[in-house]
Structures are given as C-alpha cells and as structure tokens.
C-alpha positions in Angstrom: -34.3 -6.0 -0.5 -32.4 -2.7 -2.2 -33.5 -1.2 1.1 -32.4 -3.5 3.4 -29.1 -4.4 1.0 -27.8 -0.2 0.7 -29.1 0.7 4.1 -26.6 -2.3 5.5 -23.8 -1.3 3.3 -23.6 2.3 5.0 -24.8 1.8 8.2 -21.5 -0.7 7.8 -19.2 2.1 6.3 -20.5 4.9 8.4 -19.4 2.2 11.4 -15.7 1.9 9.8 -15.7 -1.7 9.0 -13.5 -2.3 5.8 -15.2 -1.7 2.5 -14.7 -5.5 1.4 -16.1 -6.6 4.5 -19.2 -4.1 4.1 -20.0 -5.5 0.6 -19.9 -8.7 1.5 -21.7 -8.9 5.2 -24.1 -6.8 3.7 -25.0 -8.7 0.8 -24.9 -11.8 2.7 -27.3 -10.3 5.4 -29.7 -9.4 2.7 -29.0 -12.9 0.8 -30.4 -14.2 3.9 -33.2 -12.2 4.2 -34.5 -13.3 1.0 -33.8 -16.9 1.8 -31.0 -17.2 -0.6 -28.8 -19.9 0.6 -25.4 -18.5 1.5 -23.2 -21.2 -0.2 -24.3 -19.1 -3.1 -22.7 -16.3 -1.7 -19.4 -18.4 -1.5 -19.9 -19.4 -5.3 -20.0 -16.3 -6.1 -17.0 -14.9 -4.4 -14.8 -18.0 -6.5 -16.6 -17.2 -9.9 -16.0 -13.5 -9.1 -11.8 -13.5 -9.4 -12.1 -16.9 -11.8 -10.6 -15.3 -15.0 -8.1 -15.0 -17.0 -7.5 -11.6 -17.6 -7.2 -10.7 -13.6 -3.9 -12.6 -13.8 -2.6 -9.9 -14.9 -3.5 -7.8 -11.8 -0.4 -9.1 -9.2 1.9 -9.2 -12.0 1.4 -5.6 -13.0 1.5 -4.6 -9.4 4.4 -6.5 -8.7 6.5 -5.3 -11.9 5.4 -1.1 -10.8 6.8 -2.0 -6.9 9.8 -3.8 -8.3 10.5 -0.8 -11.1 9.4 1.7 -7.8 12.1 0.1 -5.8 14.8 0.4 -8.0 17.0 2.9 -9.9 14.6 3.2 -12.6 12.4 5.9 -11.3 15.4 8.0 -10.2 16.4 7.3 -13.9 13.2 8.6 -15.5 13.2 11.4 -12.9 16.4 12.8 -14.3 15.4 12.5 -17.9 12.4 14.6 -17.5 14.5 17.5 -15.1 16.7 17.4 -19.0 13.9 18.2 -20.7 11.3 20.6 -19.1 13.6 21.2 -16.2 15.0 24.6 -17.8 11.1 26.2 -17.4 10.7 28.2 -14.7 9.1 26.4 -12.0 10.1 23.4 -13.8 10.6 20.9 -10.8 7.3 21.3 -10.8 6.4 20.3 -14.5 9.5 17.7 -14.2 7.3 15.9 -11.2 4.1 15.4 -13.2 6.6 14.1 -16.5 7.9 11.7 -14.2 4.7 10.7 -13.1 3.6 10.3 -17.0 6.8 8.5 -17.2 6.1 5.9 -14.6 2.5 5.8 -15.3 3.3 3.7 -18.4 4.9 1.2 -16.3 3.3 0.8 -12.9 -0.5 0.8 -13.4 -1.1 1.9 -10.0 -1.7 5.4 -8.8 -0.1 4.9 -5.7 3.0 3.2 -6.8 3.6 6.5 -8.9 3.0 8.6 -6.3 5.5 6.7 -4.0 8.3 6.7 -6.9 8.0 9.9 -7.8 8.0 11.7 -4.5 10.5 9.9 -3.2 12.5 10.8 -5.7 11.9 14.4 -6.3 10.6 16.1 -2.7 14.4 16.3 -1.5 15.5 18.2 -4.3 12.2 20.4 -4.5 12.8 21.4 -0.8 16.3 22.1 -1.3 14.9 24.5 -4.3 12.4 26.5 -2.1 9.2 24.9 -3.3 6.6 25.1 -1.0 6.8 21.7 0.5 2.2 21.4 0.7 2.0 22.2 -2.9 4.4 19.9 -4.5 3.5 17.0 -2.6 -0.3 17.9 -3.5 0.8 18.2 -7.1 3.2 14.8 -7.0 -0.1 13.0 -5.5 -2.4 14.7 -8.2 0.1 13.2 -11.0 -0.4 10.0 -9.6 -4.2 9.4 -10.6 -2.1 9.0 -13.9 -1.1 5.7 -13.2 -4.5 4.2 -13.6 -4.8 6.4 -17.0 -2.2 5.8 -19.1 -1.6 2.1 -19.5 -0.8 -0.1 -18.6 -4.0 0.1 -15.7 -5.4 -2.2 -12.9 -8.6 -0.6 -12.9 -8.9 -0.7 -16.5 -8.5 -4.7 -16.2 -11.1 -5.0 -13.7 -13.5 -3.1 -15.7 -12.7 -4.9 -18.8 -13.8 -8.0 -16.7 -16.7 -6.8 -15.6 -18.0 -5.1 -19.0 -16.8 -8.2 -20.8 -14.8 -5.5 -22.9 -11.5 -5.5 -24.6 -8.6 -4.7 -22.3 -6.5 -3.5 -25.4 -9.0 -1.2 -26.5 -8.8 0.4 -23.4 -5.6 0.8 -22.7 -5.6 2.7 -26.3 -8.6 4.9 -25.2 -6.0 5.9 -22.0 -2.9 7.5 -23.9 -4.5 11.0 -24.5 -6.8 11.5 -21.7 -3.7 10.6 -19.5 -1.1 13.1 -21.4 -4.4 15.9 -21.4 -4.4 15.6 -17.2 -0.5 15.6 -16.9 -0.2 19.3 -19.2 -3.8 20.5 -17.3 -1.0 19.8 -14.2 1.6 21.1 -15.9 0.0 24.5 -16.5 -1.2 25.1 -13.1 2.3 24.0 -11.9 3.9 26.5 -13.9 1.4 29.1 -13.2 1.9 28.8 -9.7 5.9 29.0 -10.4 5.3 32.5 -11.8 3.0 33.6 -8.6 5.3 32.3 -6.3 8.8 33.2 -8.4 9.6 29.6 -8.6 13.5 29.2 -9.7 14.5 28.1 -13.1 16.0 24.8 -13.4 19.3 24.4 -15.4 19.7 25.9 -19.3 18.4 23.1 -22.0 21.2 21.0 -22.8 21.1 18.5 -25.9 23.9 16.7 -24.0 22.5 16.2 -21.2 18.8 14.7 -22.4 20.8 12.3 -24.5 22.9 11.2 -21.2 19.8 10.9 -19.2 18.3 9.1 -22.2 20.7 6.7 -22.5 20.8 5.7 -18.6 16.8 6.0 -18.5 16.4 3.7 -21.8 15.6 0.3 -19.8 12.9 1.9 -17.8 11.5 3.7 -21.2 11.8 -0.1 -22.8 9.1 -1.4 -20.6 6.2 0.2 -21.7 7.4 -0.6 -25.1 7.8 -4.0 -24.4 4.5 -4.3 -22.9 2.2 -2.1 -25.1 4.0 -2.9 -28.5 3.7 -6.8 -27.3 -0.2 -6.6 -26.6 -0.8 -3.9 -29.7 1.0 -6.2 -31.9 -0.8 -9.4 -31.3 2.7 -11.0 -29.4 1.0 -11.8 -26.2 -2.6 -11.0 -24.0 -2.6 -8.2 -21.6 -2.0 -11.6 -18.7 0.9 -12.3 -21.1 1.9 -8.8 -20.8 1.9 -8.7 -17.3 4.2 -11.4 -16.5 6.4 -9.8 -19.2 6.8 -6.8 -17.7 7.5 -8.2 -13.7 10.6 -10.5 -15.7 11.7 -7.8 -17.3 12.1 -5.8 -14.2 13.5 -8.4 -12.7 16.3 -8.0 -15.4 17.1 -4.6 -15.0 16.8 -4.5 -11.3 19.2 -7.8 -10.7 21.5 -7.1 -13.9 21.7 -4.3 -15.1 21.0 -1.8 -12.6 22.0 -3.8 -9.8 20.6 -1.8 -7.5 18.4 -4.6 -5.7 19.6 -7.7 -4.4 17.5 -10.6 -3.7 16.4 -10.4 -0.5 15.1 -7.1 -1.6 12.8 -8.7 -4.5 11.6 -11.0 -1.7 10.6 -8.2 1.0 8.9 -6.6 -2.5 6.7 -9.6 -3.5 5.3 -9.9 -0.2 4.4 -6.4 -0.2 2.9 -6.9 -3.6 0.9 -10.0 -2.3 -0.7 -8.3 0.3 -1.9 -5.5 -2.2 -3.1 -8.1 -4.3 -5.2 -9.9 -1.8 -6.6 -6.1 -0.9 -7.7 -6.2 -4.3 -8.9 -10.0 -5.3 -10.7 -9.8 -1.6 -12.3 -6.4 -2.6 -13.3 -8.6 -6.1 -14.6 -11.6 -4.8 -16.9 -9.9 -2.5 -18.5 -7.5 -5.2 -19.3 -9.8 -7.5 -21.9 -11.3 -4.4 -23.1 -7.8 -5.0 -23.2 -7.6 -8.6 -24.9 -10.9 -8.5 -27.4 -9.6 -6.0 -28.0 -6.5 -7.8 -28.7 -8.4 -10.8 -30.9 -11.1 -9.1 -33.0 -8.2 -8.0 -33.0 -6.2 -11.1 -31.3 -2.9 -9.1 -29.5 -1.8 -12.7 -32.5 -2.2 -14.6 -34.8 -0.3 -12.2 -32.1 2.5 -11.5 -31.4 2.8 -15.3 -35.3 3.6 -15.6 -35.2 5.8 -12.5 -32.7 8.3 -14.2 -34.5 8.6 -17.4 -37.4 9.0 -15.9 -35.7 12.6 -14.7 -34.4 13.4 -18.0 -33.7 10.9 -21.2 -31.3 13.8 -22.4 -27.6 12.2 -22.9 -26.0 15.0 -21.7 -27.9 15.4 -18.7 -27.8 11.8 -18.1 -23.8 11.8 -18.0 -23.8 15.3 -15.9 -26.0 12.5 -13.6 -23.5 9.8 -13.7 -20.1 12.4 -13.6 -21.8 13.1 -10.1 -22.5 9.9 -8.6 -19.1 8.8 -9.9 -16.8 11.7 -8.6 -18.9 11.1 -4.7 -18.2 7.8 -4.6 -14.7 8.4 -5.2 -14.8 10.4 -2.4 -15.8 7.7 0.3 -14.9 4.2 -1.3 -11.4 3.3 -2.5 -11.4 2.9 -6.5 -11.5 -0.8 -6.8 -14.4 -1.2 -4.5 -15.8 2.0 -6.3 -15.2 0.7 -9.8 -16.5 -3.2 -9.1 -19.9 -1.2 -7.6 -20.9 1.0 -10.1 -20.4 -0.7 -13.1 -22.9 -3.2 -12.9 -25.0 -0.3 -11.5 -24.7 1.8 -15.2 -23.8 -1.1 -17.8 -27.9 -1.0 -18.2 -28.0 3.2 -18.6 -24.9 3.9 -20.4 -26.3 0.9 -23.3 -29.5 2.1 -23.4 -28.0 5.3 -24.0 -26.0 4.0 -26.6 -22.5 5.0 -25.5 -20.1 3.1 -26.3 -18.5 0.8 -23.4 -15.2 1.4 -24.0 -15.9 5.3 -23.5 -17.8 4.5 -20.5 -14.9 3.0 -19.2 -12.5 5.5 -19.9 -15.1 7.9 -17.9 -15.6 5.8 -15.0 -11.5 4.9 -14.4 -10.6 9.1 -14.7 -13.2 9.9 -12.1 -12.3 7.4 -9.4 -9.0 8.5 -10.4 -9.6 12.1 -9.5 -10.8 10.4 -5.9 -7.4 8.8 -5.2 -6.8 12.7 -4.4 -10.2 13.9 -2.9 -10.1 12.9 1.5 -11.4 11.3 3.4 -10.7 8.0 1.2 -7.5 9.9 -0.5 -4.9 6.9 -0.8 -2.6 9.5 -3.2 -2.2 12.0 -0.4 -1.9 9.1 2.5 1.1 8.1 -0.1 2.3 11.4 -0.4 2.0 12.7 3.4 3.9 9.4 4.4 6.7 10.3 2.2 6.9 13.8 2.3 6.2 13.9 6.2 3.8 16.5 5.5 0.6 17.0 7.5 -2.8 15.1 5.3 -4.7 19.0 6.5 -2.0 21.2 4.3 -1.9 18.7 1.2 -5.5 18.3 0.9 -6.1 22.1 1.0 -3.2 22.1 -1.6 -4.2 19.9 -3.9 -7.3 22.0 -5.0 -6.1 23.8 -7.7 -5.0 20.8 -9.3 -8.3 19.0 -8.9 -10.1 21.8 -10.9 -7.1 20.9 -13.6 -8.5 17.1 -13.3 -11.8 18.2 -13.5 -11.9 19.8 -16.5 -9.9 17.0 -18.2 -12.9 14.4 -16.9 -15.2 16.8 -18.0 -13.6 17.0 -21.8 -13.2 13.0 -21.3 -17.2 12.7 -20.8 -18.6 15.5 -23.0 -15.7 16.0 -25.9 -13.8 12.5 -26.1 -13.2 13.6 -29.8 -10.7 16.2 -28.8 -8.9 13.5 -27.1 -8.8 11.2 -30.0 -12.4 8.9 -29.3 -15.1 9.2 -31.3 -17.7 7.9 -28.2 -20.1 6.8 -30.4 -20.8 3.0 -30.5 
C-alpha cells in the first residue's frame, strides 16, 4: 500500500496535477485498493479542517492582505529607511527591517513579500540597486513572515502536533530576527562590493516622525501577541482581533481604503483560504492513511536503523525537509511531513515545539528555492523581473538562511530554546 500510495502521489505531481488534488486522488486510489470504503475518505477530509484553532487561519490572512493593501506598510517602510537607512547600502538592510516589520503582522510569507516590494523596488531602482538582487533579497525577507509571529504554518502544525500555538509563536521571535541580520549582513556586504549609496544622515527627528505615523501598524502585533501572551484571548481570538483592528486603521484612521476596496480584499483572501483548508482537508485522508498503515512508525525505525545518533538523525530530517520545500508548497509540505516524523523526532526525545520551529524555517527557506518558489513568483510579478535572474540572485541569501536553519536545528540555545523536552 506505501508503494502503490507514494508511487501515485508523484506519478500525479510529475504529471502537474495540483498538489491537493495529488494527495487526495492518490490516497483515495490507494483507500480503494485496500478496500477502504471512500466515504471514509470524505470523513476525513471534514474532521481534517474541524477545529478550533484553524479559525484563526482566514482571519490572519485576511488582517496581513488588509494591513498589505493599505498605508501601513508604506508607514513601516519609512520608519525602518530612519533607522538603518543612513548604512551604506541601507535600502538594502531597510527592505529586510520592513520585512521583520510586517512579519509580525501578516503571517504569510507572501503577503510580506508583496508589501514590501511594492513599496520599496521604485525607490531602490531609482538608487541604482541592482534591480535581480534586491527583489531576490525582498523575497528572501519574506520567509520571515511564517517566522516571526504571528504564523499560518505554525497554526497548522500546532494542529497537527496537538501542540501549543503560543509556545510557538514564542519559540519564532529569535530565529526570525537571526535570519533578518544573517540578511542584513550579506545585504550590506554586497553594498560595499557593489559601492551601494548611503542613505540619508541618522536623524533623531526624523525616526520619531516616522514613529509616530507608523505607531498603528507597530500596535498590531502588540495587540495581538500581548493579548494571546497575556491570557486576554486564544490565538482564534487573536486573529479576529487583528482583521478589526485593521479594519480601524484602514477605514478611519488612515483612510486610505474605502469599502469596496475591503470587499475586492476579502475575496482575495477567501480564495487563499480555500487554497489552504482544501490543501488541509485532503492531507489529513493522508495522515489518516499513513497512520492506518503504520508508514510513521516503520519510517521512524527505517532511519534509526541507519544511525540512532541525534545529530545524524536531524542532518537526516534537515534534508528531507529542505527537498520537499523545493517541489511542494509549504502547507501541503508541512501537513505531509509531520505526521511522517511526530514518531522519530519523540522517540528521539526532542522536544515538539523545537521540532516545529525546525520544520516551519525550512519550508520557509523553500518559499525561495524554484521550481515551487511562491516568494520569487511574488516578487518577479511585482518587480517585473525575469523568475531566471532572481533565482540565480537569491543564492547568497539562501546560504544566509541556511545557516540560520542550521543554528535553529543544532544550537536552538543560542537563539533562546533550550530543545530539550
């Protein structure tokens, strides 16, 4: 049956059917095979996206597109050129702050991408920045998104793992801030090879003008971290927070969107939703599978049967992890492998909120590793600049993320986790 169920799921991707459909044809196929009846497989698919905490998946997406839309990311844009925009090169570093910026209030890495090279690709052309490299390095900043929280992919796992969705946005903050200065440094080396101009002097003045006019935006990771930290409301709670406070600021206080604006919005955000709940439902017919036919156990024993050293073991799983991410988008990848490594990783005894935190920053790093690349689709639309010259750009700031995934799996205590269980 693991045979007949993985040999159908890529005989289905090498054809270039959609990955929810392959997970879910395949599954049934094999389902069938085994004379499982396939009104199981429609139970499944129900149970799959019944809970709670997923609520908060449309609301988080919908509050980043609504925040994306509006002034807010030019606001946030502004206040990081006051800060680090005086370095030379600093357009540069000022794109991946942004990105940090907006990472705390989209939970999407494509949402950042979008605000923040929209935002900042006019005014790095008009600089003389090479036009490849900075949308390579605005895409790269965007696998922050799903890092720092709030994070859609964290949800999902916490679902999955039956783990704590506030501990994990916790175990986000630093890895996310060690990718964006891993960025920053190649950014700025690259200023200095390619005699990058220096922004304007530092000005007290102006970071507290930009402060002041960036403060809403700023407010709603506040809001919406301090609220679920504090006990005030769930993550689901959160969620819905967030999308009314952006509503605020966008309709009253920014006024920069009217409301057939937060219409055209919402059904955008719909239809990424359903993407996502679609991509859900169908893997948990494959988690169920998997499980049925004792796939996690049996792989679990596979891999210690080559070595039962941890380190080894998580080289093993950093691998399989990081190639996925190269061929299957991060939600499909995520809802996969989890039930795949929830056996190992245990037995192991790492702790699941680590695991967690190493399985979201390497599908992360494949949101900018072609073909399945959605950060550099984002980035290439915007930009206009041909997928070939971003992709061969983006390289020296996937060895940045690298090493931060590395430091993630093998040193989490330099990044504030202990790891242990």
């Amino acid at each position: 049956m693991t045979l007949v169920l993985f040999g159908l799921f890529f005989l289905c991707l090498l054809a270039g059917v959609p990955v929810a459909v392959t997970i879910g044809a395949s599954t049934a196929v094999a389902l069938f095979v085994d004379d499982v009846p396939l009104m199981l497989a429609a139970q499944r698919m129900f149970a799959g996206i019944d809970s709670f905490a997923l609520i908060a998946v449309p609301f988080f997406i919908l509050a980043g597109d609504l925040m994306a839309q509006g002034k807010v990311s030019e606001k946030l844009v502004a206040l990081a050129d006051a800060v680090l925009g005086f370095l030379k090169g600093g357009l540069s570093v000022v794109s991946v702050l942004a990105g940090m910026f907006f990472a705390a209030i989209s939970g999407s890495g494509a949402a950042t991408t979008a605000a923040v090279a929209s935002s900042m690709v006019p005014e790095l052309r008009r600089k003389g920045y090479d036009a490849s490299s900075a949308a390579a390095l605005i895409a790269a900043s965007g696998t922050i998104g799903v890092v720092i929280p709030p994070s859609v992919p964290m949800i999902i796992y916490a679902v999955i793992a039956a783990q704590s969705v506030s501990a994990l946005f916790i175990s986000g903050f630093l890895p996310g801030v060690a990718m964006g200065v891993g960025l920053m440094a190649i950014a700025v080396h690259q200023a200095y090879r390619r005699n990058y101009p220096k922004g304007a002097p530092f000005s007290a003045a102006t970071i507290w003008r930009t402060f002041k006019g960036a403060i809403w935006g700023l407010l709603t990771p506040v809001i919406i971290l301090g609220g679920i930290f504090s006990g005030a409301f769930t993550p689901s709670e959160a969620a819905v927070v967030a999308v009314n406070y952006a509503l605020l600021v966008s309709l009253f206080v920014y006024r920069d969107l009217g409301f057939r604006d937060v219409y055209r919005i919402m059904l955008r955000s719909v239809i990424t939703t359903g993407v996502i709940m679609f991509v859900i439902s169908t893997s948990a017919i494959l988690s169920w599978a998997m499980a049925n036919w004792q796939i996690p156990g049996a792989i679990a024993q596979w891999v210690l049967s080559i070595s039962d050293n941890v380190y080894v073991v998580l080289l093993l799983i950093m691998l399989l992890i990081l190639l996925t991410g190269v061929f299957i988008e991060t939600a499909a990848a995520l809802i996969i492998l989890t039930p795949v490594f929830l056996p190992l990783v245990t037995l192991l005894g790492i702790d699941l909120v680590h695991f967690g935190l190493i399985i979201v920053v390497g599908l992360a790093i494949g949101m900018v590793t072609p073909p399945v690349a959605i950060n550099l689709y984002v980035a290439s639309s915007v930009t206009e600049q041909p997928l070939e010259r971003i992709s061969r750009a983006v390289l020296p700031y996937l060895g940045a993320l690298l090493v931060v995934f590395a430091l993630v799996v093998y040193l989490p205590v330099l990044l504030g986790y202990s790891g242990a269980r």
